[in-house]
DOFIMAR-720792 format. One line per 2 residues: number of its first residue (from 0); their letters; for each residue x, y, z negated of C-alpha. Coordinates in Angstrom, 1 decimal. Each point is the difference from the previous one (the first is absolute). Layout:
residues N
NUM) A) X Y Z | ... .
//
This chain:
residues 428
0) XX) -31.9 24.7 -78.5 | 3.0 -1.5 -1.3 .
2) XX) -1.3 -4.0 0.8 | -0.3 1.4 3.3 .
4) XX) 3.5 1.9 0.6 | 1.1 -3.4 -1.6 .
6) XX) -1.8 -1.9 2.8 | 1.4 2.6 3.1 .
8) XX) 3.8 -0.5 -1.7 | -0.6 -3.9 0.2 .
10) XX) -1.1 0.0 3.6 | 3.1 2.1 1.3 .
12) XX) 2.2 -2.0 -1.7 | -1.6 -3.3 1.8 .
14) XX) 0.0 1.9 3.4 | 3.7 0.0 1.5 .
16) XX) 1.9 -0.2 3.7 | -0.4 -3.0 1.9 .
18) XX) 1.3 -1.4 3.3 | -3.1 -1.1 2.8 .
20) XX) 0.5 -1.5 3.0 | -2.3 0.9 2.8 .
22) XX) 0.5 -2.6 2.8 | 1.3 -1.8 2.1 .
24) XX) -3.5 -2.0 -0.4 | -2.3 3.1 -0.4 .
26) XX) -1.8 0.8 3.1 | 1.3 3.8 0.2 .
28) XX) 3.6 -1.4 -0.3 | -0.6 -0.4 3.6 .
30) XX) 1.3 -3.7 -0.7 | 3.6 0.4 -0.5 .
32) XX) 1.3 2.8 -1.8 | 0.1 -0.4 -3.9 .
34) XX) -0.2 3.8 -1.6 | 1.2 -0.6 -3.9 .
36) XX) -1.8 2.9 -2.4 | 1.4 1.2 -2.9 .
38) XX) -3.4 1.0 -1.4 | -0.7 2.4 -3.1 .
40) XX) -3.8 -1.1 -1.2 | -1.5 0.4 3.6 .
42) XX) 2.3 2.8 1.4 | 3.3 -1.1 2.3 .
44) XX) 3.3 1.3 -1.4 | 2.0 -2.3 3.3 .
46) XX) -0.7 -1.7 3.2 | 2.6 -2.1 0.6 .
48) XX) -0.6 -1.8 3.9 | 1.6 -3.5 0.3 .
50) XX) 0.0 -0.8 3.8 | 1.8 -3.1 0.9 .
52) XX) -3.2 -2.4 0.4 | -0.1 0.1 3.6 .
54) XX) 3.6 0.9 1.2 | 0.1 -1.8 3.5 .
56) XX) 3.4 1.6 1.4 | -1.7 1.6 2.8 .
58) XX) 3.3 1.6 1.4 | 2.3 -2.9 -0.5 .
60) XX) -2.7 -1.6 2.2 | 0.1 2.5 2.6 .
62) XX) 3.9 0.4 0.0 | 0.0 -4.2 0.7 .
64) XX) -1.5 0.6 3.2 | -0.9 1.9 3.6 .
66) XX) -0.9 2.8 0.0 | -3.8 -0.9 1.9 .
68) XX) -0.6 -2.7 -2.4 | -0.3 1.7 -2.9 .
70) XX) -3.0 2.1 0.3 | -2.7 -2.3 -1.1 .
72) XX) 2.4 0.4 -3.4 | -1.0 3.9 0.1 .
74) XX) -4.0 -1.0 -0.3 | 0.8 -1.8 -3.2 .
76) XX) 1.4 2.9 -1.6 | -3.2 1.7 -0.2 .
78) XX) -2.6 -2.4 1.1 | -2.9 3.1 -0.1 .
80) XX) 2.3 1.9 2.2 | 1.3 -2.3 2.3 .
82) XX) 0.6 1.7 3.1 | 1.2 3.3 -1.8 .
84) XX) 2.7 -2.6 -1.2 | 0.8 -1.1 3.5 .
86) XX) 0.1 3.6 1.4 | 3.0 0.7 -2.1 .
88) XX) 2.1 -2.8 0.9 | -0.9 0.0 4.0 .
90) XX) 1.5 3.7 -0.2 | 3.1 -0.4 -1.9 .
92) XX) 0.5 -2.8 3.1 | -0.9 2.7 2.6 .
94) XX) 2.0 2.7 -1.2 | 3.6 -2.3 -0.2 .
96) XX) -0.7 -1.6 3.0 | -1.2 3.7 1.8 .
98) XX) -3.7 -2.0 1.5 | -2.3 2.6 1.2 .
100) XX) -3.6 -0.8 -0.6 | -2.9 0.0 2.4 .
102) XX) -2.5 2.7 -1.0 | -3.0 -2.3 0.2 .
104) XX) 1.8 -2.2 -2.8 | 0.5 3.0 -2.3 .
106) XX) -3.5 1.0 0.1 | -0.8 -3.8 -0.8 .
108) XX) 2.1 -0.1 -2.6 | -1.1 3.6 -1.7 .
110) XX) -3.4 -1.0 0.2 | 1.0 -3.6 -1.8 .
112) XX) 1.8 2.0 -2.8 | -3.4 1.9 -0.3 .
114) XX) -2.2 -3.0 0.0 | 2.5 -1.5 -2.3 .
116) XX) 0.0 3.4 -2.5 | -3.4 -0.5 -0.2 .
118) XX) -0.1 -4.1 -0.6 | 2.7 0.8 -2.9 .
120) XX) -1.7 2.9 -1.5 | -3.7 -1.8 0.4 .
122) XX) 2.0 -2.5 -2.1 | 1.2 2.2 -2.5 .
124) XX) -3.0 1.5 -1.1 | -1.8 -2.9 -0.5 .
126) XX) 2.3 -1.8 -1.7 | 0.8 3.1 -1.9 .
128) XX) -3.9 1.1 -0.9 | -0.3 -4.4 -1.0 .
130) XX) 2.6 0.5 -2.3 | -1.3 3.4 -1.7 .
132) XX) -3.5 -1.8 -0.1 | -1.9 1.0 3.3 .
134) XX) -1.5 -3.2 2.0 | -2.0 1.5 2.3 .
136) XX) 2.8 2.1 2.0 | 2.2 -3.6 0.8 .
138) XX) -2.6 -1.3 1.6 | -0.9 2.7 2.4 .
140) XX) 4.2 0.5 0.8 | 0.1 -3.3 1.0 .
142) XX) -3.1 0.3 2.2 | 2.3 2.2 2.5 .
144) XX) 3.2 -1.9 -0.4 | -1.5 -3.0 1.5 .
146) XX) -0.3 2.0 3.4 | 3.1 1.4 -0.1 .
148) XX) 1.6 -3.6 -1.0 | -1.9 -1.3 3.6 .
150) XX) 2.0 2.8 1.8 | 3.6 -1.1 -1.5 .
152) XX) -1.7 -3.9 1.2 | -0.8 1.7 3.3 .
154) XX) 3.0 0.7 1.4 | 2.2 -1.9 -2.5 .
156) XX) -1.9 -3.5 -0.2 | 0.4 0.8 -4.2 .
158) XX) -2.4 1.5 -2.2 | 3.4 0.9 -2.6 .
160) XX) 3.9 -0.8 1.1 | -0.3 1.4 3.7 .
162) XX) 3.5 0.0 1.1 | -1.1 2.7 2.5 .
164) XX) 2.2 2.6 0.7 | 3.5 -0.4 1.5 .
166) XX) 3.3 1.0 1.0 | -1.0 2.1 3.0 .
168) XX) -4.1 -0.2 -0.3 | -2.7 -2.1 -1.3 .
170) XX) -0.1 -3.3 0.8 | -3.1 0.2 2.7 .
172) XX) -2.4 2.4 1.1 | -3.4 1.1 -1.4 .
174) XX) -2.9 -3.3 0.4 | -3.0 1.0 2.0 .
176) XX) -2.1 -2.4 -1.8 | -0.9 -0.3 -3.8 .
178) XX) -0.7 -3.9 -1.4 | -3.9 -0.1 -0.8 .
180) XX) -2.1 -1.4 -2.7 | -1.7 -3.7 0.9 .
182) XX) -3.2 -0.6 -1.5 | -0.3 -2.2 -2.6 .
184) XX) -2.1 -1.8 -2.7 | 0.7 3.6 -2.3 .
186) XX) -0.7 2.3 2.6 | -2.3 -0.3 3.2 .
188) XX) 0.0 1.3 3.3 | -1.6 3.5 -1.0 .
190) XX) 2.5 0.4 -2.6 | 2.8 -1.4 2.2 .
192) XX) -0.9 2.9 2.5 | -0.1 2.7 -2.3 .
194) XX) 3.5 -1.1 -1.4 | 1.1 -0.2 3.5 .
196) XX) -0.9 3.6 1.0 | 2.6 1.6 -0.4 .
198) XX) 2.7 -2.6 1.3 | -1.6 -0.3 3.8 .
200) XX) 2.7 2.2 1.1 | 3.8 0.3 -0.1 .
202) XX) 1.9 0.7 -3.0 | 0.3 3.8 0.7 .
204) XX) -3.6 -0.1 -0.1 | -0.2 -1.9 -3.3 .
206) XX) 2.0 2.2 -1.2 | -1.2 3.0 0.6 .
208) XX) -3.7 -1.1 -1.2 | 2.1 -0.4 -3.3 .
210) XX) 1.5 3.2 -0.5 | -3.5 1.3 1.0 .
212) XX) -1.7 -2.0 -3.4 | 2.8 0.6 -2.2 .
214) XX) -0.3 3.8 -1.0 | -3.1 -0.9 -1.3 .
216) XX) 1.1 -3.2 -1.8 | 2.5 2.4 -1.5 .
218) XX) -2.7 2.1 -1.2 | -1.4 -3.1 -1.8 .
220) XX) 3.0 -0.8 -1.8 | 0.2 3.9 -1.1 .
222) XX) -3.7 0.1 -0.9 | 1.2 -3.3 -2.4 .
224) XX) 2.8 1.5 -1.5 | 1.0 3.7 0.3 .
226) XX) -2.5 1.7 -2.2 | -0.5 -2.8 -1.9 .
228) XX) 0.1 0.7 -4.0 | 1.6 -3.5 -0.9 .
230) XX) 2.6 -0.1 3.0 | 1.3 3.9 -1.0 .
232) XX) 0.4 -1.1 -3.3 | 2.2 -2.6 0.4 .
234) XX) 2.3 1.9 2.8 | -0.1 3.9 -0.6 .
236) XX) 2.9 1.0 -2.0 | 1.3 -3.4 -0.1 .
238) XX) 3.5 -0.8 1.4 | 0.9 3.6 0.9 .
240) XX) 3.7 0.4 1.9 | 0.9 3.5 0.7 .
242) XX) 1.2 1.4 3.4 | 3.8 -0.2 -0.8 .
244) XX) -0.1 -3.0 -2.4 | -1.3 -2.1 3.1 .
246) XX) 2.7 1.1 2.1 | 2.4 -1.0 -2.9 .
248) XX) -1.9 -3.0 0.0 | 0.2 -0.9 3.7 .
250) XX) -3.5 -0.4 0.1 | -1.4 0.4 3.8 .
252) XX) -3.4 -0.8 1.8 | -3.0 1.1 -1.7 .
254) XX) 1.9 -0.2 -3.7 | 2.0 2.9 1.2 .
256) XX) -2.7 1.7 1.8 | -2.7 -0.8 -2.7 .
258) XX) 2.7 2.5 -1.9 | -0.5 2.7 2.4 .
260) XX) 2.9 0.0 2.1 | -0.9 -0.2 3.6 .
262) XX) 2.5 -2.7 1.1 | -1.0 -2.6 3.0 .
264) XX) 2.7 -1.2 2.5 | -2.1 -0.3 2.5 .
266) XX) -0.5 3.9 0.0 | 3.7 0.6 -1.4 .
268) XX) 1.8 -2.0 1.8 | -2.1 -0.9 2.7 .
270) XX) 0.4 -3.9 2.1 | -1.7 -1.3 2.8 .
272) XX) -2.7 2.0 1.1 | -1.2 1.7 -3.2 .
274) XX) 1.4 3.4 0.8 | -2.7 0.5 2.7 .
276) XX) -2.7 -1.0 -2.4 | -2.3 2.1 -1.3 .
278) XX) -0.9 -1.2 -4.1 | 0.1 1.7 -3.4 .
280) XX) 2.0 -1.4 -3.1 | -1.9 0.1 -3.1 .
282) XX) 1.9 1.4 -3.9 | -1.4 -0.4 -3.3 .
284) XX) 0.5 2.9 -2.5 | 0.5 -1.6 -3.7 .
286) XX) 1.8 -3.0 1.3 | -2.6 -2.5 -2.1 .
288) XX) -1.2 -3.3 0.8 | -3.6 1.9 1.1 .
290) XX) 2.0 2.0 2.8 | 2.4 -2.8 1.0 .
292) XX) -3.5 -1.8 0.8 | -1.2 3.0 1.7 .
294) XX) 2.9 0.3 2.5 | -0.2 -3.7 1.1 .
296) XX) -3.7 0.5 0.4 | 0.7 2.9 2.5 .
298) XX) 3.0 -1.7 1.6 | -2.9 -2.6 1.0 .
300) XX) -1.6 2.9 1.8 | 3.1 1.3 1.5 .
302) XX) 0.9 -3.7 1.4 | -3.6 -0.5 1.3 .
304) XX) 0.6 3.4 2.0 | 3.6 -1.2 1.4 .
306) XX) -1.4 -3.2 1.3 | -2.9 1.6 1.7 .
308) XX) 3.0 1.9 2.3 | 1.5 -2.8 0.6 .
310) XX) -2.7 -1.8 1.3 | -0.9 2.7 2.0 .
312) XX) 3.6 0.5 1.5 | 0.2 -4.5 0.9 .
314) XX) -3.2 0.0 1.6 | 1.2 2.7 2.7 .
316) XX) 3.6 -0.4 0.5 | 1.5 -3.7 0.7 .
318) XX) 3.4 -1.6 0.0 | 2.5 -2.8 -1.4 .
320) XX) 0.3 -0.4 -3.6 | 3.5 -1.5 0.0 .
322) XX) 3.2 1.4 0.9 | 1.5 -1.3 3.6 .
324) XX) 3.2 -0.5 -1.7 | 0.1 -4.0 0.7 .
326) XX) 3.2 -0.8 -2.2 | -3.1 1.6 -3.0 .
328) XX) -3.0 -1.2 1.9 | -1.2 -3.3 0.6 .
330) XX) -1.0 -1.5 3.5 | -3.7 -0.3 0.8 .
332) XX) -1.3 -3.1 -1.0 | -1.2 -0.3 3.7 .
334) XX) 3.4 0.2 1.2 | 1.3 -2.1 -2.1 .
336) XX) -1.7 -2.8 0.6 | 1.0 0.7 3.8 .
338) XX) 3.6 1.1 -0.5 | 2.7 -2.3 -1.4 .
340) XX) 2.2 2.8 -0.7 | -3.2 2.5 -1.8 .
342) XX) -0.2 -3.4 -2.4 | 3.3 -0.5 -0.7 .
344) XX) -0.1 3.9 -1.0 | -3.2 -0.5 -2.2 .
346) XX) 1.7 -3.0 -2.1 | 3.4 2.1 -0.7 .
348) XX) -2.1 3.1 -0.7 | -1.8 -1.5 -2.6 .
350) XX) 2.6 -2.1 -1.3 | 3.0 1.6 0.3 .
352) XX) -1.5 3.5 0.0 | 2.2 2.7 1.3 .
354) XX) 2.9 2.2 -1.2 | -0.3 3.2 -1.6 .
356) XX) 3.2 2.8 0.6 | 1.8 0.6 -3.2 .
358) XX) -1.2 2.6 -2.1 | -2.0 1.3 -3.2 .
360) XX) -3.9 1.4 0.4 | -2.8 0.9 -2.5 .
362) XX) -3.4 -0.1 1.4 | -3.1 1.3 -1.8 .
364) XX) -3.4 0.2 0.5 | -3.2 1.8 -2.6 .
366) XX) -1.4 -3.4 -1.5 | -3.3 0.3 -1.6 .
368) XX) 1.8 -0.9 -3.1 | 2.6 2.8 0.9 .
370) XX) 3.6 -0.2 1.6 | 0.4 -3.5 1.7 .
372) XX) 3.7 0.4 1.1 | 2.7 -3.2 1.5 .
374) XX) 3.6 1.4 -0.7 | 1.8 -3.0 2.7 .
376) XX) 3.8 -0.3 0.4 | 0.9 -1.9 3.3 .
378) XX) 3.2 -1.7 0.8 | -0.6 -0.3 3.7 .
380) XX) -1.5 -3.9 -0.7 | -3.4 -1.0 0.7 .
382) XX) -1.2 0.1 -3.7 | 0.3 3.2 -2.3 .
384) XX) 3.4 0.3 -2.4 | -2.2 1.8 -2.1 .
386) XX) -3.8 0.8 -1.0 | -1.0 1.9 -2.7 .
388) XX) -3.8 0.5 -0.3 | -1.2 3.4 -1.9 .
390) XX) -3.5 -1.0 -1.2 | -2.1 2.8 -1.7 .
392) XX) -1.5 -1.7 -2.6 | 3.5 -0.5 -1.7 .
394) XX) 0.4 3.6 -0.4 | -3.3 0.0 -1.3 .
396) XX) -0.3 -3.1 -2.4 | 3.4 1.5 -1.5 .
398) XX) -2.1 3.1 -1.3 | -2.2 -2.1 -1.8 .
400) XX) 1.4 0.8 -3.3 | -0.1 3.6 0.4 .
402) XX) -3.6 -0.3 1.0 | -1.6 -2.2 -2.6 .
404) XX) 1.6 1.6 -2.7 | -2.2 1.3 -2.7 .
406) XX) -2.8 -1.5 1.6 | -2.7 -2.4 -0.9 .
408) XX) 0.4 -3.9 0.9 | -2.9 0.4 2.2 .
410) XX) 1.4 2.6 1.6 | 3.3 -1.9 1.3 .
412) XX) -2.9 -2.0 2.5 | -0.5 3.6 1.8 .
414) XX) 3.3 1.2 0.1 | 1.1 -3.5 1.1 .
416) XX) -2.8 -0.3 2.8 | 0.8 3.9 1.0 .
418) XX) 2.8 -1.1 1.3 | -0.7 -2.4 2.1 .
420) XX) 2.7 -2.5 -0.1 | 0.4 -3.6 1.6 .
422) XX) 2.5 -1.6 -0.9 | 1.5 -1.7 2.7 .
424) XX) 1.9 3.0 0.8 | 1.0 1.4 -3.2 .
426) XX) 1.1 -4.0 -1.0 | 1.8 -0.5 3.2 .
//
């Protein structure tokens, strides 16, 4: 008895505090954010996140230049929710320079937020299930991204950095042909045509064979992961932020609704065409990683039910999807290749840009990461005075410490991959 009391009193004194580094190199680190642990044994006493790694000085950037060149800058910010980026900057533009939208171009671009909710949350769970230890699920997320990636190539020409939207509209209207599969030595003509059956139509109709498959494909990923013993484990009870600690916390998107408060601007404070749209927004109850995943899943739902109005509203009602304001708008590239004076206008609009009346505006818009918002000061010139971004995932990343305390190291891998972060717009 007493060798062994002897033994116990020698191992305690050899265990003691140490300091761990968990990135930037470590896979969930997402790639550039260094978290440094101040560990006791195996359970986290600190979370201290270093960002600095991949600080680009996005709104320098965007101050140094016109206002319509600077949205491709927007899809770098979050390069899983590109257009969601875009949307924001397009309508802090609108609102100081008073540009009414065509209603044919906000239903495009609703249904592109959708499409791009989904894309960013098809992303998030299987990167976040890979880094808990789930294989399977990645691959079947990425299975329906790559359709949705050939509708932002559709009617962008790119499968990631669209530089879609814009000041007034999107940049052209819906394609009424999807690019087809060639055969190949890998695949032969019977393959070619199966892969081809859905894509014989026009993207609408592409589109809405999707969001026809994709309740079920959700099923899938449920079936995987919901009641699964391993997955509740390592997320239930995990992470838990209360109702009024989120708020404190500025936490939005599915970290503040995963908490149970029903928050979502595009109910609250309504843009575009969401007030006429008919969709639920999921809460959590315990405000754990296992309800956090169980609002995104249902957001996926919810999104897939948006688009499916949308397409039914642009396949019966038609119209221009760019404002008629010209000194906003560029010429038609058939009359400018007639028209010196619609080519002169096309190389100052896209050089010079145009100038926006003085004034202050904050625009926001419910990212799938949470509130996207542009806070832009204009001093009548034709680039911004000022741009502040308000990314969600800064909020976020700066409750890591009060979420990892006390737990295991293991556990910092959920909590980290809960909150879905990228870090080109927390490390601006």
């Amino acid at each position: 008895m007493i060798i062994a009391i002897r033994i116990v009193i020698k191992i305690m004194s050899e265990i003691k505090n140490f300091t761990l580094n968990f990135g930037p190199q470590h896979p969930s680190a997402h790639g550039v954010l260094r978290l440094i642990l101040e560990m006791d044994g195996e359970v986290i006493q600190h979370a201290d996140p270093h960002i600095g790694l991949l600080h680009r000085g996005t709104e320098k950037l965007v101050e140094s230049k016109p206002f319509n060149q600077s949205i491709g800058y927007m899809d770098r910010l979050d390069y899983v929710s590109i257009l969601c980026n875009e949307h924001a900057y397009v309508m802090a533009i609108e609102k100081l320079l008073s540009v009414q939208v065509p209603e044919r171009a906000q239903y495009i671009r609703v249904m592109f937020d959708e499409i791009t909710r989904i894309l960013n949350h098809l992303m998030w769970l299987g990167a976040h299930a890979l880094d808990i230890g789930a294989m399977t699920i990645f691959l079947y997320c990425f299975r329906e991204r790559e359709d949705l990636m050939d509708a932002y190539e559709a009617v962008s020409g790119s499968r990631m950095h669209a530089t879609y939207y814009r000041p007034g509209g999107v940049y052209r209207d819906l394609p009424d042909s999807m690019s087809l599969y060639k055969a190949s030595k890998w695949h032969n003509e019977k393959e070619i045509r199966q892969k081809n059956s859905n894509r014989e139509g026009s993207l609408l109709d592409f589109l809405e064979d999707f969001t026809n498959r994709f309740p079920k494909c959700v099923d899938e990923y449920e079936t995987l992961l919901t009641d699964n013993r391993i997955w509740k484990q390592r997320t239930v009870g995990i992470g838990v932020v209360s109702p009024e600690r989120a708020l404190q916390l500025g936490f939005t998107g599915p970290m503040l609704r995963g908490s149970g408060l029903e928050w979502d601007l595009r109910k609250k404070q309504p843009y575009e065409i969401y007030d006429i749209l008919n969709f639920d927004i999921p809460v959590g109850v315990q405000g754990d990683c296992y309800d956090r995943y169980l609002v995104r899943v249902e957001e996926m739902r919810q999104s897939n039910h948006i688009v499916k109005q949308c397409i039914h509203w642009l396949r019966n009602n038609f119209g221009p999807v760019m404002t008629d304001n010209l000194k906003i708008a560029p010429p038609k590239r058939i009359k400018m290749k007639e028209d010196m004076e619609a080519l002169v206008h096309h190389f100052k609009l896209f050089t010079e840009g145009y100038c926006v009346p003085e004034g202050e505006v904050y625009s926001a818009i419910e990212h799938p990461k949470g509130e996207m918002g542009i806070y832009m000061i204009s001093d009548g010139a034709n680039k911004p005075y000022r741009v502040k971004i308000r990314a969600p995932g800064f909020a976020h990343l700066s409750a890591m410490n009060e979420m990892v305390k006390g737990h295991m190291l293991s556990d910092v891998v959920a909590i980290l991959g809960t909150m879905d972060i990228v870090f080109g717009e927390v490390d601006r």
